[in-house]
NUTOR-740717 format. One line per field, with one value per residue (C-alpha): residue number from 0; x, y, z. Coordinates in Angstrom, 3 decimals, m for minus. Each point is the difference from the previous one (the first is absolute). Layout:
REM residues N
nr <- c(NUM/...)
c1 <- c(X/...)
c2 <- c(Y/...)
c3 <- c(Z/...)
REM end
This chain:
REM residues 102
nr <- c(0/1/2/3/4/5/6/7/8/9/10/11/12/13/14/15/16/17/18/19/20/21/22/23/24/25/26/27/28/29/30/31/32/33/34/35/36/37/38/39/40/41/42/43/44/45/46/47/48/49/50/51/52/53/54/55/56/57/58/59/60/61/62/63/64/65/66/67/68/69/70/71/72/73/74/75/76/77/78/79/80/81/82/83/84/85/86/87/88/89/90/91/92/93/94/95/96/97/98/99/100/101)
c1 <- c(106.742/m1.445/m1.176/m3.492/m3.351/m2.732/m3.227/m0.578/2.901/m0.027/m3.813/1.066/3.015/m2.502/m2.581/2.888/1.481/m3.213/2.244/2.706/3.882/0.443/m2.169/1.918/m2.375/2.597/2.292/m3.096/0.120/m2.241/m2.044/m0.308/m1.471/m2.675/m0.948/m0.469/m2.250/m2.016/m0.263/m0.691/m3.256/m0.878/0.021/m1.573/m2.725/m1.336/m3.964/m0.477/1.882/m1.751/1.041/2.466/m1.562/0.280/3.382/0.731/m1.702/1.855/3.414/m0.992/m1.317/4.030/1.841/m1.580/m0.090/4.231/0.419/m1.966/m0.526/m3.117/m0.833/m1.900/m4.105/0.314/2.632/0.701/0.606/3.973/1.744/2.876/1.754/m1.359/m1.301/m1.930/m0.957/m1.803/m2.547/m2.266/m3.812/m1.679/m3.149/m0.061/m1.666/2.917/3.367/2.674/2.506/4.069/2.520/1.579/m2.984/m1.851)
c2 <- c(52.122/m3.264/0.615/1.615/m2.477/1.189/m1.035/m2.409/m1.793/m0.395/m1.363/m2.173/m1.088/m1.056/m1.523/m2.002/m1.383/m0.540/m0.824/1.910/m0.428/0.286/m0.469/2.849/3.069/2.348/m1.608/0.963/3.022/2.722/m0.468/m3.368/0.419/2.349/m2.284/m2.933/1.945/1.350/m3.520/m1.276/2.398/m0.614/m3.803/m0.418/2.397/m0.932/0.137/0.834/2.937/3.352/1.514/m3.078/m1.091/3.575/0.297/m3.569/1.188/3.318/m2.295/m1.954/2.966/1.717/m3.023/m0.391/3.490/m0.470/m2.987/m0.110/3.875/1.895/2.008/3.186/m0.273/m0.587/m1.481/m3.708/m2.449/m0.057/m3.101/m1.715/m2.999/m1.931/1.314/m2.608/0.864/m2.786/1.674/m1.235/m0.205/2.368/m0.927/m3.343/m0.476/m1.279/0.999/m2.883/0.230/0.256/m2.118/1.203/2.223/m0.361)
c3 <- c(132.854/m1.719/m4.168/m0.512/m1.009/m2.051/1.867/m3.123/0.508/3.589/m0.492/m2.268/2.447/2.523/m2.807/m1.136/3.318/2.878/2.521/1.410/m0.343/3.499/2.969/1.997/m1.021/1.177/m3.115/m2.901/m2.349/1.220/m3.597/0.574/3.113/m1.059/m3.395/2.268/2.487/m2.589/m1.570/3.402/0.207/m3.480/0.317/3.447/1.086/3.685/m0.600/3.431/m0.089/m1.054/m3.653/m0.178/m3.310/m1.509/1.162/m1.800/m3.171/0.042/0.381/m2.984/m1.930/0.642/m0.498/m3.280/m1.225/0.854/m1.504/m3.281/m0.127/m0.349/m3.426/m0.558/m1.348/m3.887/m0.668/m0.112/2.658/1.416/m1.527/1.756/m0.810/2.740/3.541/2.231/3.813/1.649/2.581/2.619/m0.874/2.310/m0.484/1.205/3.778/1.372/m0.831/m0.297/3.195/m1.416/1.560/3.320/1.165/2.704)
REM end
C-alpha cells in the first residue's frame, strides 16, 4: 500500500512537474495518472470533436475549484499564498498544437 494524496496535492504534483518521471506508464502513481489526463483534456480540447470544449471548460472549472478552492455566496474571495494555473485560451479559432501530437 503506497501513502494516501489529497486531490490538491496530487494536482499540484502534476502542476509542478509537466513531464513525467518515467516514460513507462505502468511505473506512474494511479493519481498521477488521472491529474495528467484531466490536465490533458483541460489544456487541449479537439474543436472537431462534439462537447470537447465543454468537457475542457468543465476540466478547468474542477482543477481550479481543487486548487484555489471555491467559497460559499457572501463571503469573501479564498486567499492563498500563491496559486497560478496557466490554461489554454479557448476562444481563439485555432488552438496552438503541443509538442509530440499529431
Amino acid at each position: 500500500m503506497g501513502t494516501q494524496v489529497t486531490v490538491q496535492k496530487a494536482l499540484q504534483l502534476v502542476a509542478s512537474h509537466p513531464d513525467p518521471e518515467t516514460d513507462v506508464v505502468l511505473d506512474l502513481r494511479v493519481h498521477e495518472l488521472v491529474c495528467r489526463a484531466l490536465f490533458e483534456i483541460a489544456n487541449s480540447p479537439d474543436v472537431k470533436v462534439r462537447g470537447s470544449m465543454s468537457r475542457a471548460t468543465r476540466a478547468q472549472r474542477l482543477i481550479m475549484n481543487r486548487m484555489v478552492g471555491v467559497r460559499r455566496k457572501g463571503t469573501h474571495p479564498a486567499a492563498r499564498k500563491t496559486a497560478a494555473l496557466k490554461f489554454v485560451d479557448l476562444t481563439q479559432a485555432e488552438l496552438p498544437r503541443q509538442q509530440g501530437s499529431t
